[in-house]
HTML snippet that shows the backbone in 3Dmol.js (N, CA, C, O; Angstrom):
<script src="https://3Dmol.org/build/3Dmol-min.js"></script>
<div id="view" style="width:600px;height:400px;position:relative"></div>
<script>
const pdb = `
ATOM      1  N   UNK A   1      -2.277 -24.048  -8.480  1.00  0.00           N
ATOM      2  CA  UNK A   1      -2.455 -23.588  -7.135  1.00  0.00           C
ATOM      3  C   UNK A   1      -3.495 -22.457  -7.135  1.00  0.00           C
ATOM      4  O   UNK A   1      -3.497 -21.711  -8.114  1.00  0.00           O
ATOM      5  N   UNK A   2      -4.157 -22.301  -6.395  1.00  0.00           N
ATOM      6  CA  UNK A   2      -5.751 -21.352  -6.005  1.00  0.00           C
ATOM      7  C   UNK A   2      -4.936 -20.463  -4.892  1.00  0.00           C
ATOM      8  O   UNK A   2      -4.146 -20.944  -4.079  1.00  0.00           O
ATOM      9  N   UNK A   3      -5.348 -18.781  -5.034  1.00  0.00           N
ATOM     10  CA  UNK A   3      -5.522 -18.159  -4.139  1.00  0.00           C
ATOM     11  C   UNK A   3      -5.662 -18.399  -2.571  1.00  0.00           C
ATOM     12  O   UNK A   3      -5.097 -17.521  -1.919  1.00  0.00           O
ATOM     13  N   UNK A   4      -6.105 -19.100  -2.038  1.00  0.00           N
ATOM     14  CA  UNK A   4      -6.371 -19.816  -0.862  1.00  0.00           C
ATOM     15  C   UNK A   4      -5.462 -20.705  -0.319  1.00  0.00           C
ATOM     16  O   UNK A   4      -5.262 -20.865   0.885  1.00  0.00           O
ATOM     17  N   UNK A   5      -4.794 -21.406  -1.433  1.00  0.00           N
ATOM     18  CA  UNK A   5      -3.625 -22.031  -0.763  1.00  0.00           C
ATOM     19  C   UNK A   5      -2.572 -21.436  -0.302  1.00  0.00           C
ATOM     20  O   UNK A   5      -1.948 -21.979   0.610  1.00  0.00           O
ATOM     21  N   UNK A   6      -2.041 -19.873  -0.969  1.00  0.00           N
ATOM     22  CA  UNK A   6      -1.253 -19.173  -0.722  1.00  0.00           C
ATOM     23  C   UNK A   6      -1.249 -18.617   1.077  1.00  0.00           C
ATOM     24  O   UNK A   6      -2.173 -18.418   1.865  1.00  0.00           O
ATOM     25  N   UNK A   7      -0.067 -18.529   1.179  1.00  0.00           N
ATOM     26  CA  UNK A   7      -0.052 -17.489   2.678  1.00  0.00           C
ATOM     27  C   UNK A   7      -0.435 -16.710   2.582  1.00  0.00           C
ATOM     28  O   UNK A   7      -0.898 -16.475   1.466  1.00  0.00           O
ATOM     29  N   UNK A   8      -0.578 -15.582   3.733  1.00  0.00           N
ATOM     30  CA  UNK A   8      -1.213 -14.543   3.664  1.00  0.00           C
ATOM     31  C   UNK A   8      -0.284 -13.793   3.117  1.00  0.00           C
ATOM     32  O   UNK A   8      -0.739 -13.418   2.037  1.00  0.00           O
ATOM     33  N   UNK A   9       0.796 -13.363   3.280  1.00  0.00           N
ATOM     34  CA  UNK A   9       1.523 -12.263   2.507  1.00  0.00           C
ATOM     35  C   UNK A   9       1.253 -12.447   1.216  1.00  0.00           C
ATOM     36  O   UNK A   9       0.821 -11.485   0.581  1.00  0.00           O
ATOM     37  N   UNK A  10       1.470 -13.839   0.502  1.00  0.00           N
ATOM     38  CA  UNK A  10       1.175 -13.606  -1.084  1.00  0.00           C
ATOM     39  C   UNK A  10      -0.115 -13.915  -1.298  1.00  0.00           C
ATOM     40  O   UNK A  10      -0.192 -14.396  -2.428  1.00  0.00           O
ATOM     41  N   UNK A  11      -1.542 -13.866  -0.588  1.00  0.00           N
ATOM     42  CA  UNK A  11      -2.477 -13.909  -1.140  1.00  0.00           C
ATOM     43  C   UNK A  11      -2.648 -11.999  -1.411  1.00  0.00           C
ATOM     44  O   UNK A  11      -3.031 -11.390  -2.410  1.00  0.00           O
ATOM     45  N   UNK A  12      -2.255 -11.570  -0.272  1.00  0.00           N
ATOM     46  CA  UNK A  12      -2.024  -9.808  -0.553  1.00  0.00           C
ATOM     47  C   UNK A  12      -1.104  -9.318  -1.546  1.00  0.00           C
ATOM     48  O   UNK A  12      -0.962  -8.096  -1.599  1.00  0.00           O
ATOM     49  N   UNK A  13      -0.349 -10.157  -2.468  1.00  0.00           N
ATOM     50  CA  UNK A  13       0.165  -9.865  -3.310  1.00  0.00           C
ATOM     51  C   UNK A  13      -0.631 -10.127  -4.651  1.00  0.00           C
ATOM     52  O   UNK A  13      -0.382  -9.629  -5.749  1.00  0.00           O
ATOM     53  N   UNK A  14      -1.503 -10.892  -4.377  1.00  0.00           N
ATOM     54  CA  UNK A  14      -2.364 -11.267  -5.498  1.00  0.00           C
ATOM     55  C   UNK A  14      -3.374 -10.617  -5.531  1.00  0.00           C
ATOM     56  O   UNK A  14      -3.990 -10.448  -6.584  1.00  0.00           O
ATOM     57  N   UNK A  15      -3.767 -10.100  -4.343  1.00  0.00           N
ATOM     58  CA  UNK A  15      -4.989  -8.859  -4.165  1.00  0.00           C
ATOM     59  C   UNK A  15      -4.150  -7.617  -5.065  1.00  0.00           C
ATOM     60  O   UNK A  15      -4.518  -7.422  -6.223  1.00  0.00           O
ATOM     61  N   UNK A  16      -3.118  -6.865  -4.539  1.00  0.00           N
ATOM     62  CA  UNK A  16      -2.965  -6.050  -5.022  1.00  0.00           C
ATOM     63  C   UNK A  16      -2.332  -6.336  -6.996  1.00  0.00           C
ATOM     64  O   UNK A  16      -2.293  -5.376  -7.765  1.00  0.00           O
ATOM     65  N   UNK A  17      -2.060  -7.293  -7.296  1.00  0.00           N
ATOM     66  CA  UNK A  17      -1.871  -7.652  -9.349  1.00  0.00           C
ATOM     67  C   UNK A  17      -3.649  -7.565  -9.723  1.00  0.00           C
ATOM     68  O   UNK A  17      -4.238  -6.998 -10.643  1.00  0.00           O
ATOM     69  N   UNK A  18      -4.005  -8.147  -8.913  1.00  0.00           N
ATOM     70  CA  UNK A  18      -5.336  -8.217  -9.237  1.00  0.00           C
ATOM     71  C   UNK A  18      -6.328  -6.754  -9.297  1.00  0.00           C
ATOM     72  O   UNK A  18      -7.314  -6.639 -10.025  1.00  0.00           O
ATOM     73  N   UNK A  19      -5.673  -5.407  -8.103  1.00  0.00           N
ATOM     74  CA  UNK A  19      -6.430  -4.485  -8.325  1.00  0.00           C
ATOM     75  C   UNK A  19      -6.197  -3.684  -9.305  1.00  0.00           C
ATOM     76  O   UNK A  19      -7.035  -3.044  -9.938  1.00  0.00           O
ATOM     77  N   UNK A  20      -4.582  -3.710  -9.513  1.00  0.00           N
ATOM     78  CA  UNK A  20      -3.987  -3.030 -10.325  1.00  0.00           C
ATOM     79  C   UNK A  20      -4.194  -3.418 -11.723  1.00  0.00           C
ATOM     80  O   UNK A  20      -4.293  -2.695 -12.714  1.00  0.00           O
ATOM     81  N   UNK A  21      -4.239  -4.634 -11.625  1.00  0.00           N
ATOM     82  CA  UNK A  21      -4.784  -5.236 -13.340  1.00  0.00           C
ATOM     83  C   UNK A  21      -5.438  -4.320 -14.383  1.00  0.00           C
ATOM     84  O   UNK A  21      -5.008  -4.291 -15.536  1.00  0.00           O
ATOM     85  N   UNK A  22      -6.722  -3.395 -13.887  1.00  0.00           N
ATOM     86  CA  UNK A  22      -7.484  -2.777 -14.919  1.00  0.00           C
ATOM     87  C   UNK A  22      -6.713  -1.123 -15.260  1.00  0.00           C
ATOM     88  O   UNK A  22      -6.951  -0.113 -15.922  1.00  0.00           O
ATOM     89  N   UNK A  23      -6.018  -1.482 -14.633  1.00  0.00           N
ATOM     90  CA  UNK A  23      -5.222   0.094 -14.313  1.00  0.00           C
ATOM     91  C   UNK A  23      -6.002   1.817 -14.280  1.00  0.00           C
ATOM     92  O   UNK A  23      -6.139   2.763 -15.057  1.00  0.00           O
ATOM     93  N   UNK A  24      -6.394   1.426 -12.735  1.00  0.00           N
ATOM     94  CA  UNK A  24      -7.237   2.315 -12.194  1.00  0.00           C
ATOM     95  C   UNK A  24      -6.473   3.440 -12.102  1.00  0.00           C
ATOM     96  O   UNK A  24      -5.250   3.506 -12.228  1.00  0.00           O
ATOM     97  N   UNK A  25      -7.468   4.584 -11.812  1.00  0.00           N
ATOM     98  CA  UNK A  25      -6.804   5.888 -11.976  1.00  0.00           C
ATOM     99  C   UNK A  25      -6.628   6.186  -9.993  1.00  0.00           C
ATOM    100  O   UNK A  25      -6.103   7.203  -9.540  1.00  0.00           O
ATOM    101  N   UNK A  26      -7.044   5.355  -9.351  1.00  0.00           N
ATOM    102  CA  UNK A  26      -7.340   5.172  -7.494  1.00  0.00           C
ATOM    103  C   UNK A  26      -6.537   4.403  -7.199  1.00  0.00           C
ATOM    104  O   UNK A  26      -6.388   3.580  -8.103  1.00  0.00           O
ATOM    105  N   UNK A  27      -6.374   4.359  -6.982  1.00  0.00           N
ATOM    106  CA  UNK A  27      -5.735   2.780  -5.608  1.00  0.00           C
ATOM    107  C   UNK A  27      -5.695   2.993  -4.287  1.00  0.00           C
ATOM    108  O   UNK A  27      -4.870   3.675  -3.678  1.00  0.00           O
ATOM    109  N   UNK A  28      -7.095   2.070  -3.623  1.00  0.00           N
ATOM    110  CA  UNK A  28      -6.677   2.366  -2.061  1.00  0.00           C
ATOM    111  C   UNK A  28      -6.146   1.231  -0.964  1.00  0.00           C
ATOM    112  O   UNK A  28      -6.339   0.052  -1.264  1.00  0.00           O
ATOM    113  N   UNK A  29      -5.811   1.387  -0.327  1.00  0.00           N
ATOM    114  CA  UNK A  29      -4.628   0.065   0.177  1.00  0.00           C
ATOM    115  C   UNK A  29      -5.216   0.272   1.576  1.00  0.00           C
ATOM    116  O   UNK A  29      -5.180   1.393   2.084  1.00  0.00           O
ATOM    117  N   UNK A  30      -5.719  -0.701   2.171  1.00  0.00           N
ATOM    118  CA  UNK A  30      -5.573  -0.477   3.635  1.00  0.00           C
ATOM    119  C   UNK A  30      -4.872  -1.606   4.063  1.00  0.00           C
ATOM    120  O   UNK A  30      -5.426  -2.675   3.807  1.00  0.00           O
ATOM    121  N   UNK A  31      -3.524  -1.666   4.799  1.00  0.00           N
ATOM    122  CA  UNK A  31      -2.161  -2.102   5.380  1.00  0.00           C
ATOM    123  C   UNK A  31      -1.718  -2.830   4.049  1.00  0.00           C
ATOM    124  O   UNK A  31      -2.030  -4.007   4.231  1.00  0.00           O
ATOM    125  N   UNK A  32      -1.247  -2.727   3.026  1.00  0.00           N
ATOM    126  CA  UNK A  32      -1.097  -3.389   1.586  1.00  0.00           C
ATOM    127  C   UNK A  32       0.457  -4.489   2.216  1.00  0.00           C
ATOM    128  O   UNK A  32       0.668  -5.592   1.713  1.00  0.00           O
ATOM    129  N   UNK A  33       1.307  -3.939   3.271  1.00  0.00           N
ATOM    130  CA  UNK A  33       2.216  -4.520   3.732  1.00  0.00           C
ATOM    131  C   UNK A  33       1.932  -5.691   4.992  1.00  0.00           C
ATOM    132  O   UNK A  33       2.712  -6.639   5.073  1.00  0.00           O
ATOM    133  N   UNK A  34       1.000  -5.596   5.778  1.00  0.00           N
ATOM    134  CA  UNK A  34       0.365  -6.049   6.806  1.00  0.00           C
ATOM    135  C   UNK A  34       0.792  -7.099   6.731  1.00  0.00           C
ATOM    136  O   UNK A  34       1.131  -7.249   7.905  1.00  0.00           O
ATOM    137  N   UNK A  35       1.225  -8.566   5.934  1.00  0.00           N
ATOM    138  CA  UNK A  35       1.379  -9.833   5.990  1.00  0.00           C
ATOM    139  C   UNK A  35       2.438 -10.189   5.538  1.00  0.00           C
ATOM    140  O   UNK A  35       3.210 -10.863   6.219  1.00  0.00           O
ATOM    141  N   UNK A  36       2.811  -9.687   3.851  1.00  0.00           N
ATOM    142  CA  UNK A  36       4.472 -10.080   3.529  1.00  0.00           C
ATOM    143  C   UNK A  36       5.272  -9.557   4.648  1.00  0.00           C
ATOM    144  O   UNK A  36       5.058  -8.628   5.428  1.00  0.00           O
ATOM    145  N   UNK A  37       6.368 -10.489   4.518  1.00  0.00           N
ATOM    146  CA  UNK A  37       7.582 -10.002   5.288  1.00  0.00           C
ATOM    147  C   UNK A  37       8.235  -8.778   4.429  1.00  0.00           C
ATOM    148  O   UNK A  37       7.995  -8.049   3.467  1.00  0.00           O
ATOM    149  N   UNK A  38       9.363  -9.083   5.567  1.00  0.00           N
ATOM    150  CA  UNK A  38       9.706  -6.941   4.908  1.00  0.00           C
ATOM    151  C   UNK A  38      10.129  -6.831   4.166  1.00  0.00           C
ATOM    152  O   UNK A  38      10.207  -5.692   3.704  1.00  0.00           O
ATOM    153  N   UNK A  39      10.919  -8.295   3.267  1.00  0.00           N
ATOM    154  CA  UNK A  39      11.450  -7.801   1.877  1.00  0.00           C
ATOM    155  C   UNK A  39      10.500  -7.499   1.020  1.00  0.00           C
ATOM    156  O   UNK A  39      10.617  -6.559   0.234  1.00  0.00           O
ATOM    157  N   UNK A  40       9.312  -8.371   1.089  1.00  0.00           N
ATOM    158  CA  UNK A  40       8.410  -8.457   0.331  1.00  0.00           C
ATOM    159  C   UNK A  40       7.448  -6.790   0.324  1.00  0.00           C
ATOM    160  O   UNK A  40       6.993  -6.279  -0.699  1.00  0.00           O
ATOM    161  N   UNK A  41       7.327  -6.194   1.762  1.00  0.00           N
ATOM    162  CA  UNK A  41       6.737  -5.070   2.135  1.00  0.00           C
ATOM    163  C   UNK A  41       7.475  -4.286   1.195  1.00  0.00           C
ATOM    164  O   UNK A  41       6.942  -3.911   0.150  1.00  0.00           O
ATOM    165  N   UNK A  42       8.552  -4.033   1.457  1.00  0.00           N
ATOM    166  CA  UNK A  42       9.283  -3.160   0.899  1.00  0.00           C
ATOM    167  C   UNK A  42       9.342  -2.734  -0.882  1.00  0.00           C
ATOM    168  O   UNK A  42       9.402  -1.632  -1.427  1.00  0.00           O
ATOM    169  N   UNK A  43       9.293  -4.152  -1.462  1.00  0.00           N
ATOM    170  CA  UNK A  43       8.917  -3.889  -3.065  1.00  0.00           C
ATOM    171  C   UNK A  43       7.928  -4.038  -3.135  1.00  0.00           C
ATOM    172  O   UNK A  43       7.650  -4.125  -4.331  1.00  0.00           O
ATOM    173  N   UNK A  44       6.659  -4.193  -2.239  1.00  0.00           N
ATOM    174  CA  UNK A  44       5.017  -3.841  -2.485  1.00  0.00           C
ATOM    175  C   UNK A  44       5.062  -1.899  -2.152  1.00  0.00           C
ATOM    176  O   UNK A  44       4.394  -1.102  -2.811  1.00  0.00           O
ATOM    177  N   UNK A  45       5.819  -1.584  -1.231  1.00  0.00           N
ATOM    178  CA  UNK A  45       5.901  -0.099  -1.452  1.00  0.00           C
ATOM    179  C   UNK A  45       6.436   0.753  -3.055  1.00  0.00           C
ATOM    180  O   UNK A  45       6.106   1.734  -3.720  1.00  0.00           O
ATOM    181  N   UNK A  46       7.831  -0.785  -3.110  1.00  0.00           N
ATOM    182  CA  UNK A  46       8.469   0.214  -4.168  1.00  0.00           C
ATOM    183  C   UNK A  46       7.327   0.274  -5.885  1.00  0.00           C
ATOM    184  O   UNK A  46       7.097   1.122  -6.748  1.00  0.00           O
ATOM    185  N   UNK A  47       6.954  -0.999  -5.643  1.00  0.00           N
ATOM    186  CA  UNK A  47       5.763  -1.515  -6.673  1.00  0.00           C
ATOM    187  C   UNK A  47       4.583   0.523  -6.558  1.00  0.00           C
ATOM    188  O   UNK A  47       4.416   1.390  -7.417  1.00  0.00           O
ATOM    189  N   UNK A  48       4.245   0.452  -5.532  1.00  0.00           N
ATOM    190  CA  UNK A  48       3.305   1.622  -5.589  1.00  0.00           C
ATOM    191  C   UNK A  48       3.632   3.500  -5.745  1.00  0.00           C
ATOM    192  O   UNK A  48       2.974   4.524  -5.929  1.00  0.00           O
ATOM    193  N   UNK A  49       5.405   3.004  -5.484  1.00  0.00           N
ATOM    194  CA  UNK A  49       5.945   4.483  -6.126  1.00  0.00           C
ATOM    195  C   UNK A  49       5.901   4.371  -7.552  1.00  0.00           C
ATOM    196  O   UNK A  49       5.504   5.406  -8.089  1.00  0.00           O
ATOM    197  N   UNK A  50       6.181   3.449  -8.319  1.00  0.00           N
ATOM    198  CA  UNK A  50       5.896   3.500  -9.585  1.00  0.00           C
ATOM    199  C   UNK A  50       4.625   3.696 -10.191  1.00  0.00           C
ATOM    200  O   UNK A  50       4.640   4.241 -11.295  1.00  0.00           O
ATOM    201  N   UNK A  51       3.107   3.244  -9.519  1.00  0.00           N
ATOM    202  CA  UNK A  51       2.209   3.187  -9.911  1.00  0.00           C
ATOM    203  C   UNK A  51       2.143   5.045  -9.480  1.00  0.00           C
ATOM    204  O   UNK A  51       2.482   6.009 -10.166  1.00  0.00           O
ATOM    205  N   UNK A  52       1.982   5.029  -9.090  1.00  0.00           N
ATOM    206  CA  UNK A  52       1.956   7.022  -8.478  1.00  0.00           C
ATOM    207  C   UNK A  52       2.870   7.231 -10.058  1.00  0.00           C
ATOM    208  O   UNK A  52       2.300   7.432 -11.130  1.00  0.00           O
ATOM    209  N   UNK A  53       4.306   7.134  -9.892  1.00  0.00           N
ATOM    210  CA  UNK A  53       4.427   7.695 -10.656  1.00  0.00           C
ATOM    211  C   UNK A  53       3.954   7.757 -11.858  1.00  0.00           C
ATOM    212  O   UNK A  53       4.344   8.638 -12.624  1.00  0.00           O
ATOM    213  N   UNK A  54       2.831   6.630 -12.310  1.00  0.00           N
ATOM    214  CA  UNK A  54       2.128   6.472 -13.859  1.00  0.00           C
ATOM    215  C   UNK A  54       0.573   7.395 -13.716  1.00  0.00           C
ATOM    216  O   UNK A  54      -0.424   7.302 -14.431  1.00  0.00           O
ATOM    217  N   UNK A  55       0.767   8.097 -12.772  1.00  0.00           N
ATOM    218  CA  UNK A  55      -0.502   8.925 -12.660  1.00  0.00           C
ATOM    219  C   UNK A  55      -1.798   7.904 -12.007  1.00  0.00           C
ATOM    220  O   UNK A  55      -2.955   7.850 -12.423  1.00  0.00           O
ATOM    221  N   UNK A  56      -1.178   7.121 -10.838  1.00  0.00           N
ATOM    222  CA  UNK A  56      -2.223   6.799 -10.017  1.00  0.00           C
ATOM    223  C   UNK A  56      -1.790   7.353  -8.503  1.00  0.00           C
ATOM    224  O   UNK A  56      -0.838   7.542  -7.745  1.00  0.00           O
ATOM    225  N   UNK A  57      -3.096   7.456  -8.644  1.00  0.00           N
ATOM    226  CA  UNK A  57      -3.414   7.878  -6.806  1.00  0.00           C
ATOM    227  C   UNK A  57      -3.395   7.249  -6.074  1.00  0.00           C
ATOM    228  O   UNK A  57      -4.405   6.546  -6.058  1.00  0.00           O
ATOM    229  N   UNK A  58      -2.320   6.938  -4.878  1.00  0.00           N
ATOM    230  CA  UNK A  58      -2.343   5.723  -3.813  1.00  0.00           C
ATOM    231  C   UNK A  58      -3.042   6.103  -2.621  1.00  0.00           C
ATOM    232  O   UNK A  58      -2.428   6.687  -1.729  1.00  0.00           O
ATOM    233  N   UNK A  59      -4.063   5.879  -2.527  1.00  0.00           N
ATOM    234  CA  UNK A  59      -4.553   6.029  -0.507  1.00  0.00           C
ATOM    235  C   UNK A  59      -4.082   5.142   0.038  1.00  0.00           C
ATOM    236  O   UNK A  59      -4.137   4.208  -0.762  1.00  0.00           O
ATOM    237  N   UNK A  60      -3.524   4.740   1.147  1.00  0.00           N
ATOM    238  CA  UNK A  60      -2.542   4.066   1.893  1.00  0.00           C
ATOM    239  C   UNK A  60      -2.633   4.386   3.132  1.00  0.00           C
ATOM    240  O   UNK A  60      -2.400   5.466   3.674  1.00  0.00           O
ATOM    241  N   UNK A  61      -3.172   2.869   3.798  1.00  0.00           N
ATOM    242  CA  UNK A  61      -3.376   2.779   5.370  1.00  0.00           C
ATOM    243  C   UNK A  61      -2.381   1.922   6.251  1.00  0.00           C
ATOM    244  O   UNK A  61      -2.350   0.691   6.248  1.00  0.00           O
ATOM    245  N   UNK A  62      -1.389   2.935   7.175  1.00  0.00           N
ATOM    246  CA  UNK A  62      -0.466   1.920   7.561  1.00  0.00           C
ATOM    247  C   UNK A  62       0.069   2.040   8.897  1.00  0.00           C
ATOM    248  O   UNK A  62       0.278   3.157   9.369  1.00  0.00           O
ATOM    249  N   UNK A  63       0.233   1.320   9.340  1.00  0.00           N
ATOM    250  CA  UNK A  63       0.763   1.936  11.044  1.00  0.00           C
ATOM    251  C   UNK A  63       2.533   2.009  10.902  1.00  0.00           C
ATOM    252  O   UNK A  63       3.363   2.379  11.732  1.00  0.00           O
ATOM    253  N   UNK A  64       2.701   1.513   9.549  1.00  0.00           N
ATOM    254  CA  UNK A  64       4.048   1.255   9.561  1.00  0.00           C
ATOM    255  C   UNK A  64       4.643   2.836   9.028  1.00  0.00           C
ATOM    256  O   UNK A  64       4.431   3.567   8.060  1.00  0.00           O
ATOM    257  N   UNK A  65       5.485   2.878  10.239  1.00  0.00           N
ATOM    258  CA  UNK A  65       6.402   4.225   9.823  1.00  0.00           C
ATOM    259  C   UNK A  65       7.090   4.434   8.915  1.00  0.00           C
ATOM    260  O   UNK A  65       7.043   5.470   8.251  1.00  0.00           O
ATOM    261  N   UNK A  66       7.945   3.380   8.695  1.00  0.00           N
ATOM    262  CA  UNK A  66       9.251   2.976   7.775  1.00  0.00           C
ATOM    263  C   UNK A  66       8.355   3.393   5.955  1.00  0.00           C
ATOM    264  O   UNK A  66       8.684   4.275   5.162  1.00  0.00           O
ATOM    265  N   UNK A  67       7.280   2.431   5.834  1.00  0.00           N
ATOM    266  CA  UNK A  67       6.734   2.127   4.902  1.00  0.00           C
ATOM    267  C   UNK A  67       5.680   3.358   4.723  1.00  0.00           C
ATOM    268  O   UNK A  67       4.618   3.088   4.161  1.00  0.00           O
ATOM    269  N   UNK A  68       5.897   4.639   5.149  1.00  0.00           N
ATOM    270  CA  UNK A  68       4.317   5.283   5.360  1.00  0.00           C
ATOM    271  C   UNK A  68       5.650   6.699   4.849  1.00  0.00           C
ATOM    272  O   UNK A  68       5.217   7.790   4.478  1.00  0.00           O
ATOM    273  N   UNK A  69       6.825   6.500   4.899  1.00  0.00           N
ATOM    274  CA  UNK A  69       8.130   7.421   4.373  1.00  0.00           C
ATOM    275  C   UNK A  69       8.254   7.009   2.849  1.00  0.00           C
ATOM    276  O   UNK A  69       8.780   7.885   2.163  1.00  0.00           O
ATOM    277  N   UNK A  70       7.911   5.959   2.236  1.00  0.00           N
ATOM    278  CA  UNK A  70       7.910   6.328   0.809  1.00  0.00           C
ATOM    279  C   UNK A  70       6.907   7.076   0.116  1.00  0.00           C
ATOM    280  O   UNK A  70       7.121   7.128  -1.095  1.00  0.00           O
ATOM    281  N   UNK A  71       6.098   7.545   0.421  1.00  0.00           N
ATOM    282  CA  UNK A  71       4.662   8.427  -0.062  1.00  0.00           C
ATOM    283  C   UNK A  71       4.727  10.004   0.017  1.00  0.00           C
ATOM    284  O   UNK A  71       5.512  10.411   0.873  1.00  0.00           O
ATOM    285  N   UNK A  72       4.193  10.777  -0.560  1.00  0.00           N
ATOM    286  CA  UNK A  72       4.887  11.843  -1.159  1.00  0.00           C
ATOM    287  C   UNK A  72       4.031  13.025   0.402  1.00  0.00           C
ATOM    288  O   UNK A  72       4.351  14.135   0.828  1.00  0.00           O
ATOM    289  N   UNK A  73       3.041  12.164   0.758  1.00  0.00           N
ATOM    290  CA  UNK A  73       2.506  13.142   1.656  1.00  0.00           C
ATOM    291  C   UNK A  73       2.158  12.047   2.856  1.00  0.00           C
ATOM    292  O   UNK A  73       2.440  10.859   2.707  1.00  0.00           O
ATOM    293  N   UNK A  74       1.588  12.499   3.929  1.00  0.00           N
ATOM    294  CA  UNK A  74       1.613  11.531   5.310  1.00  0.00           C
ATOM    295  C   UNK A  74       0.470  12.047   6.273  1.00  0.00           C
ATOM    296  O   UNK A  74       0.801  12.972   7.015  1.00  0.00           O
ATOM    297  N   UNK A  75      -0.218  11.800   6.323  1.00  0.00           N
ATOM    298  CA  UNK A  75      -1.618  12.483   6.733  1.00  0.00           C
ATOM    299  C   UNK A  75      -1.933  11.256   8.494  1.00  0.00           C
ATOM    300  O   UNK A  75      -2.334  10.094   8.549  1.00  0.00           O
ATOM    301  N   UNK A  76      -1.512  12.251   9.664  1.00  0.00           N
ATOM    302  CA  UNK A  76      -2.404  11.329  10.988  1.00  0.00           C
ATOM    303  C   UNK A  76      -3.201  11.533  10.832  1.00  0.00           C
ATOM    304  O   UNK A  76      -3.536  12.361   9.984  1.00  0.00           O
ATOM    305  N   UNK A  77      -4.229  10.685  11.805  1.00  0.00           N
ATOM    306  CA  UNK A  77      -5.385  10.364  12.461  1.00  0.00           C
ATOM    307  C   UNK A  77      -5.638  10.095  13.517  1.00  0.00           C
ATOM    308  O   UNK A  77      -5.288   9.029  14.025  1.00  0.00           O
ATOM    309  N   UNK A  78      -6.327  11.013  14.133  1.00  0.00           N
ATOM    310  CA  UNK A  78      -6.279  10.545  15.856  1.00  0.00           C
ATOM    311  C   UNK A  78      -8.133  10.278  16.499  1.00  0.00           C
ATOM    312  O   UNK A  78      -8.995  11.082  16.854  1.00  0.00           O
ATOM    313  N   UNK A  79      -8.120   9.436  16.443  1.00  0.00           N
ATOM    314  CA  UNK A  79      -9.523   9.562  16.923  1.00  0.00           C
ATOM    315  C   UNK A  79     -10.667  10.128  15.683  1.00  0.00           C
ATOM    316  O   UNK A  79     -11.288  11.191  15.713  1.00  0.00           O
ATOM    317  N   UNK A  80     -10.696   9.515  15.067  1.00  0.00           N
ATOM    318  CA  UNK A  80     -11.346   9.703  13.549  1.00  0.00           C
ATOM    319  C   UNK A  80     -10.834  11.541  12.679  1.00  0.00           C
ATOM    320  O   UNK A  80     -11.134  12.007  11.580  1.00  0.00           O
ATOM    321  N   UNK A  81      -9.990  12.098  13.822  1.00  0.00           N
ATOM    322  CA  UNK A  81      -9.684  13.267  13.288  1.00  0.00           C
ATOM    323  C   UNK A  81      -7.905  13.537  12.474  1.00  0.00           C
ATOM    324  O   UNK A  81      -6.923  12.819  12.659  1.00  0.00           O
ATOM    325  N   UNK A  82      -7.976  14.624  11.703  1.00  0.00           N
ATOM    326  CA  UNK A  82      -6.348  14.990  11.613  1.00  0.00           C
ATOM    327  C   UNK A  82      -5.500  15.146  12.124  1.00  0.00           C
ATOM    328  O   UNK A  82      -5.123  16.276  11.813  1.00  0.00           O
ATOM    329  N   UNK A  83      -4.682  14.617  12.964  1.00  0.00           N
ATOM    330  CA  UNK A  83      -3.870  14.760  14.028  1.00  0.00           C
ATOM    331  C   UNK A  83      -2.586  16.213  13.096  1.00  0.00           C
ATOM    332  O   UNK A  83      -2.219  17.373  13.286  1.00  0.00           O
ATOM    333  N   UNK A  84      -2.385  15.124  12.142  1.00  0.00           N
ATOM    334  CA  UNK A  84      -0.894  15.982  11.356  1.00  0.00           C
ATOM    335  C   UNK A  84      -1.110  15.531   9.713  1.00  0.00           C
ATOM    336  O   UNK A  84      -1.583  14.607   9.051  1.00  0.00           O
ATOM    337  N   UNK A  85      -0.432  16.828   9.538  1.00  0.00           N
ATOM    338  CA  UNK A  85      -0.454  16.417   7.841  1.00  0.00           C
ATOM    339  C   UNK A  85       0.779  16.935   6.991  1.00  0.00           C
ATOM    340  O   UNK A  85       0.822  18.091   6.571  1.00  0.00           O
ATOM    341  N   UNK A  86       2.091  15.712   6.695  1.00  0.00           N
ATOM    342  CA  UNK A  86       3.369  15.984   6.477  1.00  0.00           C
ATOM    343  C   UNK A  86       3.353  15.798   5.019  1.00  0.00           C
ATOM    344  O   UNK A  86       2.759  14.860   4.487  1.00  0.00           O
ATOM    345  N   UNK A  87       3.988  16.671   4.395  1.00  0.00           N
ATOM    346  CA  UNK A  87       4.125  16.590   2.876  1.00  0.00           C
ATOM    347  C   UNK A  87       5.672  16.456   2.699  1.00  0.00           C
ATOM    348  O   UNK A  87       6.403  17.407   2.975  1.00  0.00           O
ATOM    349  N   UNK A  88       6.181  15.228   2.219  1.00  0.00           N
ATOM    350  CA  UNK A  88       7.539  14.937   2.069  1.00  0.00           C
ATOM    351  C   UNK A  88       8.577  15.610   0.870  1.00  0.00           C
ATOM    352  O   UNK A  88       9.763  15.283   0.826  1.00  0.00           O
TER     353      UNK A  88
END
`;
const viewer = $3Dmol.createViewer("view");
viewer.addModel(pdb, "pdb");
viewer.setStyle({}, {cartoon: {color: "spectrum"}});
viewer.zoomTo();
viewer.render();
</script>
């Protein structure tokens, strides 16, 4: 089976094995949850507390509230500016 045949939630699961593969010292995610369903969202979050905890850096773009509470800090944006900036 090819990438392409997959749905969208697990072709975004294959994006993110695939970024993580070289084991970057970055990782930036924009909506990394956006397509799996929420079980799946949920251990793509828990997947990226572990990577943090191996000394990677997650940037993380999400409208999702629920999923935007596992991250150690929480930074708005309002209009290309800082709205708020919550450190958990």
């Amino acid at each position: 089976m090819f990438p392409k045949q997959f749905s969208g939630g697990q072709q975004q699961l294959v994006g993110i094995a695939r970024a993580i593969a070289g084991k970057p010292k970055l990782f930036q995610a924009d909506e990394p949850t956006g397509n799996p369903h929420s079980d799946q969202g949920k251990r793509i979050m828990e997947l990226l507390q572990l990577l943090n905890e191996e000394d990677i850096t997650i940037i993380q773009v999400t409208h999702n509230e629920e999923f935007a509470r596992y991250t150690q800090r929480i930074i708005h944006l309002k209009n290309g500016r800082i709205d708020g900036d919550l450190k958990l």
